[in-house]
C-alpha positions as CSV (number, residue, x, y, z in Angstrom):
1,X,-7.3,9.4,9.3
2,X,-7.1,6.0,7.4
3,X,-3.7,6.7,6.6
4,X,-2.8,6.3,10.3
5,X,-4.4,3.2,11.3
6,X,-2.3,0.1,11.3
7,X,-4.9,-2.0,9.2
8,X,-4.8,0.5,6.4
9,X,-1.0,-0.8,6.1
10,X,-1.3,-4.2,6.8
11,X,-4.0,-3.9,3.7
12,X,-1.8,-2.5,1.1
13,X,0.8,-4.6,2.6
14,X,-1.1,-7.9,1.6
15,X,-1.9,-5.9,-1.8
16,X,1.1,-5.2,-3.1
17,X,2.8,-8.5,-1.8
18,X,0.4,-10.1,-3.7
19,X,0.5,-8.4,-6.6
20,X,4.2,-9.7,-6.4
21,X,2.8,-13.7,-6.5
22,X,-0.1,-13.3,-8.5
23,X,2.3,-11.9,-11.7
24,X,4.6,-14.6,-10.9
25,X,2.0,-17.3,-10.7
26,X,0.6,-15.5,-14.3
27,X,4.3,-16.4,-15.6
28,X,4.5,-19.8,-14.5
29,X,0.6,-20.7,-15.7
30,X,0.9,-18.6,-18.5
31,X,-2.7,-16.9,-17.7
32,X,-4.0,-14.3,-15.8
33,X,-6.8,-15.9,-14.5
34,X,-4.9,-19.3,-13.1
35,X,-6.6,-18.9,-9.9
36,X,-10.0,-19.6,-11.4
37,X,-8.6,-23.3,-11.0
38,X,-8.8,-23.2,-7.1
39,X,-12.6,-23.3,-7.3
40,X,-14.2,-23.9,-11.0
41,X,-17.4,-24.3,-9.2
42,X,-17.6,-20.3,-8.9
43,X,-17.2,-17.8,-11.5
44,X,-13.4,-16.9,-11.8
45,X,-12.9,-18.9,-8.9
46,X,-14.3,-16.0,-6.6
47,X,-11.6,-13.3,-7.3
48,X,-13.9,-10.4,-8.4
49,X,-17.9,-10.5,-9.3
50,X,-19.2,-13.9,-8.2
51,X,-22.8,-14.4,-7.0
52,X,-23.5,-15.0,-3.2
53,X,-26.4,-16.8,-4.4
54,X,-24.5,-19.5,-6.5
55,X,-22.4,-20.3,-3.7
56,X,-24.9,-20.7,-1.3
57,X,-26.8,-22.8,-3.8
58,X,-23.8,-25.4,-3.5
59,X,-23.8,-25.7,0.6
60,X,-25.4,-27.6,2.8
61,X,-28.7,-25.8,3.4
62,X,-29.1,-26.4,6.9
63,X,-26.0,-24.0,7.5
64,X,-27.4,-21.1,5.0
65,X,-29.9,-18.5,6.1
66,X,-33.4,-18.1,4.6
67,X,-32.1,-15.6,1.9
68,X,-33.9,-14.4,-1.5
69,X,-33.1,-12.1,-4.5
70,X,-35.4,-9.0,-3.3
71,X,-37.8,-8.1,-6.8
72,X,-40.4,-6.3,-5.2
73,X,-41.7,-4.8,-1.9
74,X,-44.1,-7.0,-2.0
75,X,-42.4,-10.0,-2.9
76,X,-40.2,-9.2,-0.2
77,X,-43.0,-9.0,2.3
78,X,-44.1,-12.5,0.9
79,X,-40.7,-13.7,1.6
80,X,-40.6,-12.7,4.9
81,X,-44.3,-14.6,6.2
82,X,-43.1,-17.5,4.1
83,X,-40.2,-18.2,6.4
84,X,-41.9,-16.8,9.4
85,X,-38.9,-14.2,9.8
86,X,-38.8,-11.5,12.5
87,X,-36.9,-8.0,12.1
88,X,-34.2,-7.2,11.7
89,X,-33.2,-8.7,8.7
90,X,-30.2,-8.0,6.1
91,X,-30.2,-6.3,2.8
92,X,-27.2,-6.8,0.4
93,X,-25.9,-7.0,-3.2
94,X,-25.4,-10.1,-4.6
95,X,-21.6,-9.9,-4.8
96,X,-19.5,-9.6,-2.0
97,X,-16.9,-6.7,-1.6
98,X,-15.8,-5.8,1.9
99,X,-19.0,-4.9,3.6
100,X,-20.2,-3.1,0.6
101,X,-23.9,-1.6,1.0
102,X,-25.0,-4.3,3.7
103,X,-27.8,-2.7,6.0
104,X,-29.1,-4.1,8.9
105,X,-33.1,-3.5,8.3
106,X,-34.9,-3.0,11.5
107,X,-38.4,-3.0,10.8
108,X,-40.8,-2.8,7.9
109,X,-40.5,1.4,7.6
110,X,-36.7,0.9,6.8
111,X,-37.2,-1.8,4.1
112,X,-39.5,0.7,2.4
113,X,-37.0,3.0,2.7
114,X,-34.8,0.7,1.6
115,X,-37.3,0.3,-1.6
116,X,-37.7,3.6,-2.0
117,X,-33.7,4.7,-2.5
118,X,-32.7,1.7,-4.3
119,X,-33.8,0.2,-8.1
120,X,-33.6,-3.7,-7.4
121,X,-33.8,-4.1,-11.2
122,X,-30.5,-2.0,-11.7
123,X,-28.3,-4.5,-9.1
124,X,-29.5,-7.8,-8.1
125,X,-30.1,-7.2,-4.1
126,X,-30.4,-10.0,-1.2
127,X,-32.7,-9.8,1.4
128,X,-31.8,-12.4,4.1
129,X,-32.5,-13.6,7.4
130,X,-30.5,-11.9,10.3
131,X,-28.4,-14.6,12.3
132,X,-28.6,-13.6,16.1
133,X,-25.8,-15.5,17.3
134,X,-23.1,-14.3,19.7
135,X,-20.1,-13.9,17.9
136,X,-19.0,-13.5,14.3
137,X,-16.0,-15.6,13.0
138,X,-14.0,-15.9,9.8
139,X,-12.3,-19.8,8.6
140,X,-10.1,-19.7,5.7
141,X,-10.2,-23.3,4.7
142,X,-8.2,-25.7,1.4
143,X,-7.8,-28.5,0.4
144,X,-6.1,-30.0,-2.0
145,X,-7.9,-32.7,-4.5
146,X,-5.6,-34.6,-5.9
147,X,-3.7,-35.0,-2.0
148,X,-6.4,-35.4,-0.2
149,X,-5.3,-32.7,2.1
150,X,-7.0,-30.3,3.8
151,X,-6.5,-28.1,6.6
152,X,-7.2,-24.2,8.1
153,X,-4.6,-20.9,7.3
154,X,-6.6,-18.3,9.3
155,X,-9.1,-18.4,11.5
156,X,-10.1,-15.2,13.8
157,X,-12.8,-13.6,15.8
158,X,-14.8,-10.2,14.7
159,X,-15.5,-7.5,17.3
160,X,-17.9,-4.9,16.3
161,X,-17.4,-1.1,16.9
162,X,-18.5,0.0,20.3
163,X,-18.8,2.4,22.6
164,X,-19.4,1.9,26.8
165,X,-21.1,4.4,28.5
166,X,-19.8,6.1,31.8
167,X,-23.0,7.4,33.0
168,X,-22.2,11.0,32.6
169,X,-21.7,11.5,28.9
170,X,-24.0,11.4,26.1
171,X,-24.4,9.0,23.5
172,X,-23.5,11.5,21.1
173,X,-20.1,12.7,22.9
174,X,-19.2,9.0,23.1
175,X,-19.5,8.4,19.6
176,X,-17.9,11.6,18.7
177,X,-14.8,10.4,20.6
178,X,-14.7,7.0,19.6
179,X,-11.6,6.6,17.7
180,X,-11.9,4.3,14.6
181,X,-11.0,6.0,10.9
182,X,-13.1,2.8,9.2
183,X,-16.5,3.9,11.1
184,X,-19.1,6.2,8.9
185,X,-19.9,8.2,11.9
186,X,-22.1,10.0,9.8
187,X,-24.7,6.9,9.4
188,X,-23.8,5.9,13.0
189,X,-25.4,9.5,14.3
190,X,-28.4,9.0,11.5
191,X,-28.8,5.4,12.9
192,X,-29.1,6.5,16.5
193,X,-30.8,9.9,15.5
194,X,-33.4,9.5,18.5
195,X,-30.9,8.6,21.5
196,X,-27.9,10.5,20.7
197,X,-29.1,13.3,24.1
198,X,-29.2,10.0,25.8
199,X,-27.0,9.2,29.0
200,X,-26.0,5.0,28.6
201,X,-25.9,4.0,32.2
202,X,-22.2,3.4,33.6
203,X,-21.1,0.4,31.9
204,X,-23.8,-0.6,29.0
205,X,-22.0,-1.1,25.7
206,X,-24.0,-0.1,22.7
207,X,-22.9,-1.3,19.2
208,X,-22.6,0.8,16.5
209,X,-22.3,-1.3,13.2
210,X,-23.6,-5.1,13.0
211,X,-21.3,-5.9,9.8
212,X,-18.0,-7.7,10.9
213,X,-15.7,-5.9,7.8
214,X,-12.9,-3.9,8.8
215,X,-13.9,-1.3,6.4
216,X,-17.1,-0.7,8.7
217,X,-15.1,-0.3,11.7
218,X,-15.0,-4.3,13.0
219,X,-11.5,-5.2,14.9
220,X,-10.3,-8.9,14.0
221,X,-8.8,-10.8,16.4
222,X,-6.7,-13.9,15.7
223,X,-7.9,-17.5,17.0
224,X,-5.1,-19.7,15.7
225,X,-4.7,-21.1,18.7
226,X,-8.0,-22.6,18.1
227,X,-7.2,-24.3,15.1
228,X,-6.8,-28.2,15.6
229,X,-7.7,-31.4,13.8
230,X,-10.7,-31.4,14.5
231,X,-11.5,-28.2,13.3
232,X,-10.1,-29.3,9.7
233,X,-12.5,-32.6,9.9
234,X,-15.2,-30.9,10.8
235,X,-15.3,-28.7,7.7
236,X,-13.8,-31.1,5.2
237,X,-16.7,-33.2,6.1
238,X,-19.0,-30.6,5.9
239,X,-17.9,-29.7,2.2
240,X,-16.8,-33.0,1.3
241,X,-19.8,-33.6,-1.2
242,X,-19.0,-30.3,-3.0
243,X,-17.0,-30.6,-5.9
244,X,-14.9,-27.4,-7.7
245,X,-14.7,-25.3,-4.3
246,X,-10.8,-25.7,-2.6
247,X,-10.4,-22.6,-1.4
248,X,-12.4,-20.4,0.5
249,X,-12.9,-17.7,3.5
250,X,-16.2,-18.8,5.6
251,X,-17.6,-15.8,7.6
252,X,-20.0,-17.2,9.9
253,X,-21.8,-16.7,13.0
254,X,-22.1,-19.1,16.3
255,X,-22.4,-18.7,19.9
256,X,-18.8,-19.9,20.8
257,X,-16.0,-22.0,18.8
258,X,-17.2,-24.9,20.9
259,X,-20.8,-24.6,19.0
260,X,-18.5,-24.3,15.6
261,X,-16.8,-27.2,16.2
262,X,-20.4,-29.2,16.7
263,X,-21.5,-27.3,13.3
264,X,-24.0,-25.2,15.1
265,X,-23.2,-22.1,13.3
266,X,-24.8,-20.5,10.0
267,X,-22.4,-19.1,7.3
268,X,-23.2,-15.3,6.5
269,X,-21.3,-15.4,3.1
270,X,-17.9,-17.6,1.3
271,X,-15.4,-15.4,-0.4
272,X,-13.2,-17.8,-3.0
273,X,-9.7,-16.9,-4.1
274,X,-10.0,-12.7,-2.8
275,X,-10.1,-14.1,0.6
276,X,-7.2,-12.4,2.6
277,X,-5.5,-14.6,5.9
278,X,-7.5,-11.9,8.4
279,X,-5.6,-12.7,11.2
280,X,-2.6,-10.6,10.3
281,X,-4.8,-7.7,11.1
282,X,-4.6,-8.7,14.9
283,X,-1.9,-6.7,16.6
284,X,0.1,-9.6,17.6
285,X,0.8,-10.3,14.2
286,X,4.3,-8.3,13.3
287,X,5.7,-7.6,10.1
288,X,7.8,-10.3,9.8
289,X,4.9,-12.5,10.9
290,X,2.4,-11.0,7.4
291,X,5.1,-11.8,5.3
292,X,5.8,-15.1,5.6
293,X,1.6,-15.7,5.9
294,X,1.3,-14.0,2.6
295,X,3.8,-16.1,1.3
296,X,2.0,-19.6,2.5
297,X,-1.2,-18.3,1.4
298,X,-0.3,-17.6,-2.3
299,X,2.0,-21.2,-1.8
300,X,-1.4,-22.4,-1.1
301,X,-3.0,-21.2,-4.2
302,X,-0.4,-21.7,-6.4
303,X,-0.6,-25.6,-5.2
304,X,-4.0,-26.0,-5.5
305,X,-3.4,-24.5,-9.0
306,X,-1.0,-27.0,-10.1
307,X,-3.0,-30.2,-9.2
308,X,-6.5,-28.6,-10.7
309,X,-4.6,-27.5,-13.7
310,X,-4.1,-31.9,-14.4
311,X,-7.6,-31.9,-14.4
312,X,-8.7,-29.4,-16.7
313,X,-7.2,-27.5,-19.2
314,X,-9.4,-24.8,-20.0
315,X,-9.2,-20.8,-17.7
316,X,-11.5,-18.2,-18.2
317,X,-9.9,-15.9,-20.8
318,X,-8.1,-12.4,-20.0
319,X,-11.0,-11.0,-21.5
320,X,-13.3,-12.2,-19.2
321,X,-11.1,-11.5,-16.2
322,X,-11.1,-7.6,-17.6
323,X,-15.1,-8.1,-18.0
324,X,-15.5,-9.2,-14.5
325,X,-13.5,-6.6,-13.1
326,X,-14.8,-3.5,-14.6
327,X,-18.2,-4.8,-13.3
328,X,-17.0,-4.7,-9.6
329,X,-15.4,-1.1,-10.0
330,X,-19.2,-0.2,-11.2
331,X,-20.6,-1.9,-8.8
332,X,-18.5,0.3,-6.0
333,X,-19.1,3.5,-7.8
């Protein structure tokens, strides 16, 4: 059950601790929407409905995969011999929400499938190059424009759900005992349909979901310790030439933190102002620990707020806020 697993707490933990600052920050910037300030570059700052494609459209292209709004089967068959890509690739909607309908397509049968169960001209769908690196990592990066300051609150490692085999147990036994309330077993078992009578040899790990969200089963683990000056130049360099973007979660994948630090990674997606600190979903991360993270986090925003707020004078109205998130709710329905 959900209800039992300690990330399902630490969740509505950082919810309702932040429903605490984002009312007070309301008060003190007399709008609802202040945190569109952090990042004016992206609709509403990246709080609710903003395009994946806009954002990538502002970074430096060598980090973004080959990626294209999917219109037709056949354009996204043209798409794929353009940029010479190999299965499998991913398929997702154009606004990020938690690992929301991202599939891992693993050859052409699937994407008609894919084609056959889904409208592309109802939702605006993604169909993007899949990024074999070794690991999967998440860098919540700021800065502040006015200060000049910049510098990393979170930065952890994904693990993907897995099981190991023993060499006397079926695939199908393994995954029935593999204990994770976040995993859809049932698209697991439809996934591995053929293999599930199968035996994995003693010690062979087989993954069961490729999307590093916690919602899809992934396990975060924190790499604080990691975070150094470098690390902070490396990334304000990289976004120094982008202007209206101060605050934002980079998932990306690279084959170690050394490779990161060299810029040898590819971003997967950048979440704005609904990025959470992900590290106090590691274990090692107490109670205490969350709270006073929560509390620099929204310090964070709130700062940024102030110095953009001497720059412009115009939010997006409470109307529009209410617009953009009655569109994600329909989008999750």
């Amino acid at each position: 059950m959900k209800i039992l697993d300690r990330g399902y707490w630490i969740s509505q933990h950082f919810y309702w601790q932040s429903m605490y600052y984002y009312l007070l920050n309301s008060a003190r910037f007399k709008s609802f929407t202040f945190f569109s300030a952090c990042n004016p570059a992206i609709d509403l700052g990246g709080m609710l409905d903003d395009r994946k494609t806009d954002i990538y459209s502002l970074l430096p292209q060598h980090i973004v995969p080959a990626t294209t709004i999917i219109t037709s089967r056949s354009a996204a068959g043209a798409f794929i011999e353009k940029n010479n890509l190999s299965f499998p690739l991913i398929v997702k909607p154009n606004v990020g929400l938690k690992g929301f309908k991202v599939y891992k397509i693993t050859d052409a049968e699937e994407l008609d499938v894919f084609f056959q169960d889904n409208n592309v001209q109802e939702r605006e769908w993604l169909l993007q190059e899949y990024i074999d690196f070794d690991k999967e990592f998440s860098v919540l990066f700021y800065r502040y424009p006015q200060q000049q300051k910049h510098g990393v609150s979170s930065f952890i490692e994904k693990t993907y759900p897995s099981v190991t085999g023993d060499g006397k147990n079926t695939l199908s036994y393994l995954i029935d005992h593999y204990n994770n309330p976040f995993l859809n077993k049932k698209n697991v078992y439809k996934k591995f349909a053929s293999e599930l009578s199968t035996v994995p040899q003693k010690g062979d790990t087989i993954i069961l979901d490729f999307i590093g969200n916690y919602s899809r089963g992934a396990k975060f683990h924190s790499k604080m310790d990691f975070v150094s000056k470098e690390m902070c130049s490396m990334l304000s360099s990289l976004f120094q030439n982008i202007d209206g973007l101060n605050f934002f979660r980079i998932d990306l994948k690279a084959n170690s933190v050394d490779d990161l630090l060299k810029s040898n990674f590819k971003v997967l997606e950048i979440n704005g102002v609904k990025s959470e600190p992900l590290h106090i979903y590691d274990s090692k991360s107490s109670f205490l620990d969350n709270i006073n993270v929560i509390k620099e986090h929204w310090g964070i925003i709130e700062n940024i707020t102030r110095e953009q707020r001497e720059l412009f004078k115009e939010l997006p109205t409470f109307r529009q806020g209410l617009k953009s998130l009655i569109s994600i709710k329909k989008l999750v329905r």
